[in-house]
N, C-alpha and C positions, 0 to 999 in steps of 0.2 A: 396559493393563488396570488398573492403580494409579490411573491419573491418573480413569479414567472412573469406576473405585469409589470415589472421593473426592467425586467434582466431579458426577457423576450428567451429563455432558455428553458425548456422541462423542467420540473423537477420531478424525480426518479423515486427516491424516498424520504422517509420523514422519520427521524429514530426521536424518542423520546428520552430526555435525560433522565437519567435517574438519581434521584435525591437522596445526599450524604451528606455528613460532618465532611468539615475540611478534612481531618484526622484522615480521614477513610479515603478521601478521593485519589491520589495517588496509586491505591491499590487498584480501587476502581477502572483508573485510567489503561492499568494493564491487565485487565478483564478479557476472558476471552470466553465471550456470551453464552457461547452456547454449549459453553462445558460447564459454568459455574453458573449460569441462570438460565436454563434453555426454555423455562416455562413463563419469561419474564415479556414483560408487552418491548423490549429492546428486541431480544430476540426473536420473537413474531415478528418487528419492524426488518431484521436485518436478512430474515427471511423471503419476505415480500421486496428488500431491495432488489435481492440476488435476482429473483423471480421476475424484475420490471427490468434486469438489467437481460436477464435470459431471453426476454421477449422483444429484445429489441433487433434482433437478428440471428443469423445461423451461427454458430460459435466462431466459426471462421473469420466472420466481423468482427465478432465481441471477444477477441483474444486477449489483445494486448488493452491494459486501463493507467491511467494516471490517477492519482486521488493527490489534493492541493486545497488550497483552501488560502484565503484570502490574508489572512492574521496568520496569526503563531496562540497555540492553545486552541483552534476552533473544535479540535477531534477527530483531526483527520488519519494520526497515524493509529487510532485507537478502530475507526472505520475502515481501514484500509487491514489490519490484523482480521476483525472478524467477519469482514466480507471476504476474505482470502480463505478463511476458516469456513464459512459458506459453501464456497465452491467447493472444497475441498469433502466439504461431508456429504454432497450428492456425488461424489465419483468422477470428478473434474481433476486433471492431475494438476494443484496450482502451485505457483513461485510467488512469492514475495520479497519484494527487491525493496531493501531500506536504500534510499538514493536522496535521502534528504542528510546531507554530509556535512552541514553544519550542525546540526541539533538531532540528533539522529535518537530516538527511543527502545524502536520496535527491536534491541536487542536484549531491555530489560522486558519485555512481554516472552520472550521464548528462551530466560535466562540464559541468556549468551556471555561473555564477555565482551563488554565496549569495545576493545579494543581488537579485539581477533579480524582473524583475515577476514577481507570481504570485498564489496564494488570496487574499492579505490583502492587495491591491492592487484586487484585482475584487471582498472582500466591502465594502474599505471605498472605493469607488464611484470611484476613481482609476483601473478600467485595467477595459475591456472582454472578457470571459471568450478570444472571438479571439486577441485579444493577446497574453495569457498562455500559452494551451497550446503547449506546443511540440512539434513530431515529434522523435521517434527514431533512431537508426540502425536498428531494427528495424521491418520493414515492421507497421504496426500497432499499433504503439504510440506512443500519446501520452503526454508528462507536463506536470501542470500543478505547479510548484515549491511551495515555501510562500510565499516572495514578499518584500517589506519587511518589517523585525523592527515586530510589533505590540506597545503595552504591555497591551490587551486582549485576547489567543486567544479567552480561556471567551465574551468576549462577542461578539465578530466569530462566533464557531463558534454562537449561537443567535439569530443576528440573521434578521431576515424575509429579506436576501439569499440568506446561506446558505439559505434555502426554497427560493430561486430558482436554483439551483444543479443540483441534480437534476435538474428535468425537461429544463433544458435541454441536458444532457450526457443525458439518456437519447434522446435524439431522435439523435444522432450515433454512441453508443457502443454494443456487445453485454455489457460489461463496464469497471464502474467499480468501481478500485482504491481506498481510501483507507488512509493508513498516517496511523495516529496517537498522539496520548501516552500512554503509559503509563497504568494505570486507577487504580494505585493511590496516582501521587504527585500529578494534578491530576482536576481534571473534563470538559477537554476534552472528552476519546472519548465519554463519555455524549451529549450533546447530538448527534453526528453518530449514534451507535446505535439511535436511537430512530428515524433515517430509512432507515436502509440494509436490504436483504433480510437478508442476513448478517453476523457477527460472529464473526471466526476470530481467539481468547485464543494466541499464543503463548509457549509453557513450556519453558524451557530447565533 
């Protein structure tokens, strides 16, 4: 109620942290809810986001989302993992696009390699969008990684390719995920916001 008398913006949902040793929270960090705690009051909450986000229009609306978040650490790429996981467990065919290309995680959540091909391999004309997306253990979900360490992000992220990026993952996908940087310490996320249906800030 605070956050919306502030901010004049919904708020959609509300996940509750879960309480760890330091020792532990890293593991935590790349939790994927609803395979390793599906009976947990997170998992209810990430349940009920899916479900406020499903009611917010015809899917056709609700395709494409951004998730960001104001700082660095709020939990957003941990948000963005298992809301992606979400749709994906009701029959939603989802992508999940790591496009946060300075500090990029969600490739130790689906033990990837850092390094392997990905966004900035297919924006900067090196690796065929194919290539890069990889399946899941979870029937339905795809992830496409961030890729080789670029010295350009803000530019690779408003380049004519990135245009081309969209429609061709909307032609496969019911729901595309992107987690990206923080809003307040680069420009990143701007450039992809201006193309997605949705934009879900999260406030820790």
């Amino acid at each position: 109620g605070d956050l919306e008398g502030m901010t004049a913006v919904p708020v959609v949902g509300a996940i509750p942290v879960h309480r760890t040793d330091k020792a532990k929270k890293s593991k935590v960090d790349r939790e994927l809810i609803l395979d390793e705690r599906p009976n947990s009051q997170q998992a209810e909450a990430l349940r009920t986001l899916r479900a406020s986000l499903t009611f917010l229009g015809e899917q056709s609306e609700r395709q494409t989302f951004l998730i960001t978040s104001s700082l660095a650490s709020e939990g957003k790429s941990w948000i963005s993992a298992n809301l992606a996981q979400a749709f994906a467990q009701q029959g939603d065919r989802t992508l999940l696009i790591d496009s946060d290309l300075r500090r990029s995680v969600l490739h130790s959540v689906f033990e990837v390699e850092g390094k392997s091909v990905g966004l900035t391999d297919f924006l900067s004309g090196k690796a065929d969008l194919k290539d890069a997306i990889r399946r899941t253990q979870t029937n339905d979900l795809y992830f496409l990684p961030a890729g080789s360490r670029s010295p350009n992000p803000a530019e690779l992220l408003s380049s004519k390719k990135f245009n081309d990026l969209l429609p061709l993952c909307e032609k496969y996908f019911d729901r595309i995920i992107f987690d990206s940087a923080p809003l307040v310490l680069v420009s990143d996320s701007l450039s992809i916001a201006k193309r997605v249906q949705s934009v879900l800030v999260v406030y820790h």
